[in-house]
C-alpha positions in Angstrom: 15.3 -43.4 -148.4 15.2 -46.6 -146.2 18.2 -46.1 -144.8 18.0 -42.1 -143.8 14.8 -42.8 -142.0 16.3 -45.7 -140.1 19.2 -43.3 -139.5 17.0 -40.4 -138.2 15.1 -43.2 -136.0 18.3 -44.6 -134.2 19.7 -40.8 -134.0 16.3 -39.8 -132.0 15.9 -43.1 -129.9 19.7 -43.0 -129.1 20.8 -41.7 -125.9 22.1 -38.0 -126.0 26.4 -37.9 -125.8 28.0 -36.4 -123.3 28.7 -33.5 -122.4 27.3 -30.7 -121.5 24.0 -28.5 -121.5 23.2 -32.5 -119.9 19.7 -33.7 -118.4 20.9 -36.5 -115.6 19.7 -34.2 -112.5 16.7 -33.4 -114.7 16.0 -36.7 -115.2 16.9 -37.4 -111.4 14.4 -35.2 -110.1 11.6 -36.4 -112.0 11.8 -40.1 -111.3 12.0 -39.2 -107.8 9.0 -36.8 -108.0 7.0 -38.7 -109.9 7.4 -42.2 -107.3 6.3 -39.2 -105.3 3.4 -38.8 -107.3 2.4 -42.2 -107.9 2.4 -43.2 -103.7 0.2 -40.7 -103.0 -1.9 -41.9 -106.1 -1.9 -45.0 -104.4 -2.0 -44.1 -100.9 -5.4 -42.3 -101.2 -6.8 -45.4 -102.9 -6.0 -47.7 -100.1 -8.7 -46.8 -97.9 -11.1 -46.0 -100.3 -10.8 -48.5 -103.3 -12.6 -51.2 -101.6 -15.8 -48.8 -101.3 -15.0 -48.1 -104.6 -14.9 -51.1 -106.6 -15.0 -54.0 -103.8 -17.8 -57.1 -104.5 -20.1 -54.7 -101.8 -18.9 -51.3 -103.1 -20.5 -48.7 -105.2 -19.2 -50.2 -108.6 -17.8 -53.0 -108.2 -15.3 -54.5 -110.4 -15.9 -57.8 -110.9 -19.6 -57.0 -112.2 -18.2 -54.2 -114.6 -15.5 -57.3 -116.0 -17.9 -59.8 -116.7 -20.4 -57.4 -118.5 -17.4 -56.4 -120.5 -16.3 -60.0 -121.1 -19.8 -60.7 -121.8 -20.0 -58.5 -124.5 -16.5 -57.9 -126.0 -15.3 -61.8 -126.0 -11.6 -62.1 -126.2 -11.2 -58.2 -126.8 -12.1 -57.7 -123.3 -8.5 -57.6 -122.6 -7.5 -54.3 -124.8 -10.9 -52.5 -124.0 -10.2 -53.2 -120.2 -6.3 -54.0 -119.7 -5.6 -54.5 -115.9 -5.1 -57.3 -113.4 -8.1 -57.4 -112.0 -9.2 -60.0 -114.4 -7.5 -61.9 -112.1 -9.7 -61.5 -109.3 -11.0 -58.3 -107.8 -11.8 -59.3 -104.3 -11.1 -56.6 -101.1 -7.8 -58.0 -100.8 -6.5 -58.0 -104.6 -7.7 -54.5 -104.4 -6.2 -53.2 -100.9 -2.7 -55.6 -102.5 -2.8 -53.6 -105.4 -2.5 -50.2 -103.9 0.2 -51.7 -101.4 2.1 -53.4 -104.0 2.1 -49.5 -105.5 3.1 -47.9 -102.6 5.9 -50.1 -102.3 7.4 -50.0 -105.6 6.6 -46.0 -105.1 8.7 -45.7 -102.6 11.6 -47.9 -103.7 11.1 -45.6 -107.5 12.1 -42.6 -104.7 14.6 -44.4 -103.3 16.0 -44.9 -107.0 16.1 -48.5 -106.3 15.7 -50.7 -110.1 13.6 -47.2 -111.4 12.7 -49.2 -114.6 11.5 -52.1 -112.7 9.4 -49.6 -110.4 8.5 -47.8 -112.8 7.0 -50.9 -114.6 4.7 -51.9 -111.6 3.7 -48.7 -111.2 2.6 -48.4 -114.8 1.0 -51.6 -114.7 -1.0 -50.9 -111.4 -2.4 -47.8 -111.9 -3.5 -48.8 -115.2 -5.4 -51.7 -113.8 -7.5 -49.5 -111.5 -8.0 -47.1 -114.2 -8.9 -49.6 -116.7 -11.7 -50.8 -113.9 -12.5 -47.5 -111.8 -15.2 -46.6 -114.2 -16.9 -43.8 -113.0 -13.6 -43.0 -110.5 -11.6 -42.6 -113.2 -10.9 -41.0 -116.6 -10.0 -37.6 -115.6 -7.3 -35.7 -116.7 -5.0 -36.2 -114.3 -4.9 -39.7 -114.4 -4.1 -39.9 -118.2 -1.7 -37.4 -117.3 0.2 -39.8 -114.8 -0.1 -42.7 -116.9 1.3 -41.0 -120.0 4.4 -39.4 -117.7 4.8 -43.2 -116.5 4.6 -44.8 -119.5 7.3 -42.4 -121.3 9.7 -42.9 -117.9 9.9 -46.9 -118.8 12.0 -45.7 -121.8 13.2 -42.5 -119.9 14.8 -43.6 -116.7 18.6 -45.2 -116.5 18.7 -48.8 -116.7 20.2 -51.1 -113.2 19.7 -51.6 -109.8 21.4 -48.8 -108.1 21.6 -46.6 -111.1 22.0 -43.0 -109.2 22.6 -40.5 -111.4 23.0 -42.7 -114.4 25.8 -41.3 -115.8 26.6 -44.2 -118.1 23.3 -43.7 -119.9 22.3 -40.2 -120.5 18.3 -40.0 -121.4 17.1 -40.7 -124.8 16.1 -37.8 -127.3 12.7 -39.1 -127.9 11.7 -39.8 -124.2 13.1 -36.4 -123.3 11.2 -34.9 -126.2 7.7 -36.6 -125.9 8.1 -35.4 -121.7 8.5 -32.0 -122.8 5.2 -32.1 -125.3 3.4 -33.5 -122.7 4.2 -30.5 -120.6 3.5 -28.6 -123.7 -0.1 -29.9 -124.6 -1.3 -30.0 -120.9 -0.9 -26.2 -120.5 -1.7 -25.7 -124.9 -4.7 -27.6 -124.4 -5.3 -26.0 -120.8 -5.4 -22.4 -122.9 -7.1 -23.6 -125.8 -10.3 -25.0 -124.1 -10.5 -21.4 -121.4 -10.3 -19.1 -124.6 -12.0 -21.1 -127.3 -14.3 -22.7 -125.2 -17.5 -20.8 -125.4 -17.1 -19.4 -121.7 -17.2 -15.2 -122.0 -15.4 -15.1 -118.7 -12.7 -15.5 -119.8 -13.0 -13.2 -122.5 -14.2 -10.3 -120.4 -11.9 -10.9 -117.8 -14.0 -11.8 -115.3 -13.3 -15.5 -114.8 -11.3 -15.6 -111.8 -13.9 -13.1 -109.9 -15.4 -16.4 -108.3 -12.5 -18.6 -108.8 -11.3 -19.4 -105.7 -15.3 -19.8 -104.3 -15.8 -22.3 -106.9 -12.3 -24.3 -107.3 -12.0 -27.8 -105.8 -11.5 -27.1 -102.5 -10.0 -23.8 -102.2 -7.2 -23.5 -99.2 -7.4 -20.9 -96.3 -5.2 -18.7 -99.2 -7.6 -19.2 -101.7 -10.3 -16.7 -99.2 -8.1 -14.3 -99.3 -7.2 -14.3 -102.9 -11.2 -13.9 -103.1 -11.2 -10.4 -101.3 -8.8 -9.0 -103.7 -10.1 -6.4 -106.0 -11.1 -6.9 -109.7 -8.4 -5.3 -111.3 -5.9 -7.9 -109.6 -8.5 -10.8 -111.1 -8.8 -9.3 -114.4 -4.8 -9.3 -114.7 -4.5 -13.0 -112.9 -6.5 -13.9 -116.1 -4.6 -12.1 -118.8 -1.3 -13.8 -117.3 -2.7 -16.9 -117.3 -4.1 -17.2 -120.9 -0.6 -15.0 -121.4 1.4 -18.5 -120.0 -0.9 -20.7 -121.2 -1.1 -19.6 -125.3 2.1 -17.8 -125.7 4.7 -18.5 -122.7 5.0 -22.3 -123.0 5.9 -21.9 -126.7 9.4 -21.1 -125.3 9.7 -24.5 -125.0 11.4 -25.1 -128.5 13.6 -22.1 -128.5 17.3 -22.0 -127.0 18.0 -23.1 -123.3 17.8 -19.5 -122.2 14.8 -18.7 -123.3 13.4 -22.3 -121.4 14.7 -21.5 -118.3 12.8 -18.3 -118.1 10.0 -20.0 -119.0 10.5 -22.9 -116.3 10.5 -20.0 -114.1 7.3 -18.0 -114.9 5.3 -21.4 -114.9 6.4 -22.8 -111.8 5.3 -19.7 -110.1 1.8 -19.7 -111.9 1.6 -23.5 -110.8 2.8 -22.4 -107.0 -0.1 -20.1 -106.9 -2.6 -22.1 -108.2 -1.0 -25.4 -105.7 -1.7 -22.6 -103.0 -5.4 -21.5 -103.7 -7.0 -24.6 -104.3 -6.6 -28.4 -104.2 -6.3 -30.2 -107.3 -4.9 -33.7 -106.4 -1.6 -34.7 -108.0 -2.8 -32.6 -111.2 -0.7 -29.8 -110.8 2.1 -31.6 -109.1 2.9 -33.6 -112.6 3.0 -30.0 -114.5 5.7 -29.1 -111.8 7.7 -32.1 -112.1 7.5 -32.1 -116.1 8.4 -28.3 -115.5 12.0 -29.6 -114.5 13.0 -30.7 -117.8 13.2 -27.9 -119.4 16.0 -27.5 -117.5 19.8 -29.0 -117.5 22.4 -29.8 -115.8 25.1 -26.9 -116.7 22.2 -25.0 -114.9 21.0 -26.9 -112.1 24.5 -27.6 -111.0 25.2 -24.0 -110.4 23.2 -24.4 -107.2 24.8 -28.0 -106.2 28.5 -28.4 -104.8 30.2 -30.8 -106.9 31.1 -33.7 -103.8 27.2 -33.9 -104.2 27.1 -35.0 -107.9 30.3 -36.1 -108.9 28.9 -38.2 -112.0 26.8 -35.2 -113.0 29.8 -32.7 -113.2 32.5 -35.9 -114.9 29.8 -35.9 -117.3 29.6 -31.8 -118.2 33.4 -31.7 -118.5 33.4 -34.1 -121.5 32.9 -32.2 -124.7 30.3 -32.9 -126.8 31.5 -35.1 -130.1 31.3 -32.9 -132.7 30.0 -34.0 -136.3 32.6 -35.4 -138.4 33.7 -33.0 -140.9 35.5 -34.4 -143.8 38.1 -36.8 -144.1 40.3 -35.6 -140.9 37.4 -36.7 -138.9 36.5 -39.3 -140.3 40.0 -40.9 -139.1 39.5 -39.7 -136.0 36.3 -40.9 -135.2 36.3 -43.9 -137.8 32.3 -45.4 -138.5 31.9 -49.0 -137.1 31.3 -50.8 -140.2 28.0 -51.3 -141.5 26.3 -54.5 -140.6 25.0 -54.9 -144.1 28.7 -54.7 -145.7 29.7 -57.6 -143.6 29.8 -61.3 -144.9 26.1 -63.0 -144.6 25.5 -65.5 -141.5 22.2 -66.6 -140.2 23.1 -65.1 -137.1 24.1 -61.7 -137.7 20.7 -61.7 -140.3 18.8 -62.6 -137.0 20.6 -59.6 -135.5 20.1 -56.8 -137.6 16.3 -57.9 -138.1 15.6 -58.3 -134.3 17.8 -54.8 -133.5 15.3 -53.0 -136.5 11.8 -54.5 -135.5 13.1 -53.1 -131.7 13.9 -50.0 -133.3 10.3 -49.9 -135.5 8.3 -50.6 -132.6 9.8 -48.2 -130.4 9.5 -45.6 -133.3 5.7 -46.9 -133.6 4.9 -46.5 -130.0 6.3 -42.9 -129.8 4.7 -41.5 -133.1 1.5 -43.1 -131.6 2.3 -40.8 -128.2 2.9 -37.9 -130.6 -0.8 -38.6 -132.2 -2.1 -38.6 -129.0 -1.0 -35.2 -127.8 -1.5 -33.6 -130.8 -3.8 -34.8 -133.4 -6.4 -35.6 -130.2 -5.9 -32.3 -128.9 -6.2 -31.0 -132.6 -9.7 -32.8 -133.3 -10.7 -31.7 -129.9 -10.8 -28.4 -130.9 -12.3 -28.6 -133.9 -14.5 -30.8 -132.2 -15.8 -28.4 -129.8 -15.9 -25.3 -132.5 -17.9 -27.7 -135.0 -20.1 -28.4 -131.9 -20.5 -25.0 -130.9 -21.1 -23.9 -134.9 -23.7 -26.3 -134.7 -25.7 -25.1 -131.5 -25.5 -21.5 -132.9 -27.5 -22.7 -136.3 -29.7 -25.0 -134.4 -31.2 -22.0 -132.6 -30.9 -19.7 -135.4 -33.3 -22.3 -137.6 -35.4 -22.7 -134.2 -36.0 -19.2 -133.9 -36.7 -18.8 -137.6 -39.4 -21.2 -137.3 -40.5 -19.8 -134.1 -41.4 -16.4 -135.4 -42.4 -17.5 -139.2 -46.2 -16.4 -140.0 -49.0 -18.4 -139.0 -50.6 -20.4 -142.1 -54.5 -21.3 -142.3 -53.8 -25.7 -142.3 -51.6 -24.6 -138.8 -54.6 -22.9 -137.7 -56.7 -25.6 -138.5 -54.7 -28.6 -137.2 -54.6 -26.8 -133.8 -58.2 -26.6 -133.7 -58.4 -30.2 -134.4 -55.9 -31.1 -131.4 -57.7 -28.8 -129.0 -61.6 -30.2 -129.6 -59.9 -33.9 -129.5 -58.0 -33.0 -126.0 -61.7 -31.8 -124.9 -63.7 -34.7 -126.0 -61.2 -37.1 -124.0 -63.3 -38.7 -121.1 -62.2 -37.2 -118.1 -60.9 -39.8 -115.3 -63.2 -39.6 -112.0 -61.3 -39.2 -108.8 -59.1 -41.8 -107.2 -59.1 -43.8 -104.5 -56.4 -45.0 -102.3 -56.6 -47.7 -99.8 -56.5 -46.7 -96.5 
């Protein structure tokens, strides 16, 4: 049993073969969208993080760190991981967002993506982890879960380009995908399950675009659009949200199509109103359901040579009997082979990597679904709870009047009226 599970885990953190359908201009496109993503992240923060949490600034940092280290000891460190522990002056703060700009741009530039990506990672989630109040939405989770994934997702050296020699993993492909999946899941979930009837009779996106974070010069004239077009804008999007994106685990075919119908739903919504870099992750996770047998239909082939090399060589098939099996001979297990120290330190470094990277990515998994999951049942439990609150308040509000009530407000009353009475007051002039 040991040794399938170890199987299955080094089949799904391995890197795919080669061959085609292919994800290297998938992958290439994300990377550079998401640097994308994280300068502008850090580009609005530059002006506006010393206001933020600088020593004179609305909530500053280094008050927030020594209350937490004050209270949490040497756990201070995993309730509030980030740099700033180092110092959070105006100009650790304005170096932080410039170091991320930086490593940004070189990310875009597809110089060392792991090492960029890394820095990024590392310096977002120290102005998260300190932001208090500025942070902790949805979109920053977002970003840091997209970055997080990329360390293991992107191509390994310096000037990597397409990264033909190291196609992206199966996991880190995977858990990308399901976090596209759970943001528009969950997205649904809370509009239809949430309590709001809007949404139920059709009349949520009515004032929409008058209420949206700041709606574009588009979003006005969405507004003056009749009800019927509303009424259908919300069936399509619960239709996308609930339904659509489970395309996601059928064949290619059916992914593209559904890469298609959602990056027009995200294109109109980019167009009405502002969101931030919310809706620009969604788009840039929206590319991997994609793959390179159908991006490079658009693409001549002098502008990705590695990309097309690698779609002309088959697939390895799975060894079928004996005739494959001397074809494509097993490397010897390590196990089988005579015992040294060395080759013991080998095999028990290469499986506690392999653990811990199986550990970190079933920990992602628990956080897309079993929070999303408790969520839910969160919010109905709350909601079945509300609904009985008032039903035993307004059972007790309309329940006859008994005699001892009767008789204990009487008693109340003449108290209240024998109370001295307070004679007028004074103020100084």
């Amino acid at each position: 049993m040991y040794s399938q599970v170890l199987r299955f885990l080094r089949w799904f953190t391995a890197s795919r073969p080669a061959g085609p359908p292919g994800y290297l201009l998938p992958r290439w496109l994300f990377l550079r969208a998401l640097g994308v993503i994280y300068f502008s992240a850090f580009y609005s923060l530059v002006s506006q993080i010393r206001g933020f949490l600088g020593p004179d600034g609305l909530l500053p940092a280094g008050m927030y760190l020594k209350q937490v280290a004050q209270f949490l000891g040497a756990s201070r460190y995993w309730y509030a991981p980030t740099l700033l522990w180092l110092g959070s002056s105006d100009r650790a703060l304005v170096a932080l967002c410039w170091i991320g700009m930086i490593a940004a741009l070189l990310l875009v530039f597809n110089l060392w993506p792991r090492g960029m990506l890394v820095i990024c990672f590392v310096l977002f989630l120290s102005f998260v982890a300190a932001a208090q109040d500025f942070s902790g939405y949805q979109s920053d989770g977002m970003l840091l879960t997209a970055g997080f994934v990329s360390l293991y997702f992107a191509p390994r050296g310096l000037r990597p380009r397409f990264g033909a020699a190291e196609s992206p993993s199966r996991a880190s492909l995977f858990l990308l995908q399901i976090l596209w999946f759970t943001i528009y899941f969950e997205s649904g979930v809370a509009k239809f399950f949430g309590g709001d009837p809007s949404w139920h009779d059709l009349s949520a996106m009515d004032q929409y675009y008058q209420n949206g974070p700041l709606p574009t010069w588009i979003g006005w004239y969405a507004q003056q659009l009749p009800h019927w077009v509303h009424a259908t804008t919300v069936v399509l999007t619960l239709s996308v949200e609930l339904l659509i994106v489970w395309m996601l685990f059928l064949p290619r075919r059916f992914r593209i199509v559904c890469f298609w119908i959602v990056t027009f739903l995200q294109a109109g919504i980019i167009l009405t109103a502002n969101y931030a870099f919310l809706n620009y992750i969604v788009l840039a996770l929206g590319v991997l359901l994609l793959d390179d047998l159908y991006l490079t239909k658009f693409l001549p082939e002098r502008w990705t040579p590695g990309v097309c090399e690698n779609l002309k060589i088959p697939a390895p098939a799975l060894a079928q009997g004996e005739a494959a099996s001397a074809v494509n001979p097993l490397p010897p297990s390590p196990y089988a082979l005579p015992f040294t120290w060395q080759r013991s330190a080998r095999v028990i470094v290469s499986n506690a990597t392999l653990w811990l990277t199986a550990a970190v990515f079933l920990w992602l998994l628990y956080a897309n679904f079993y929070i999303l999951l408790a969520r839910f049942l969160g919010e109905s439990a709350s909601r079945a709870a509300g609904h009985a609150a008032r039903a035993v308040s307004n059972s007790q509000c309309i329940r006859p009047v008994r005699a001892h009530d009767l008789e204990a407000l009487r008693n109340r009353v003449s108290r209240l009226q024998r109370r001295p009475k307070l004679g007028p007051v004074h103020f100084p002039q």
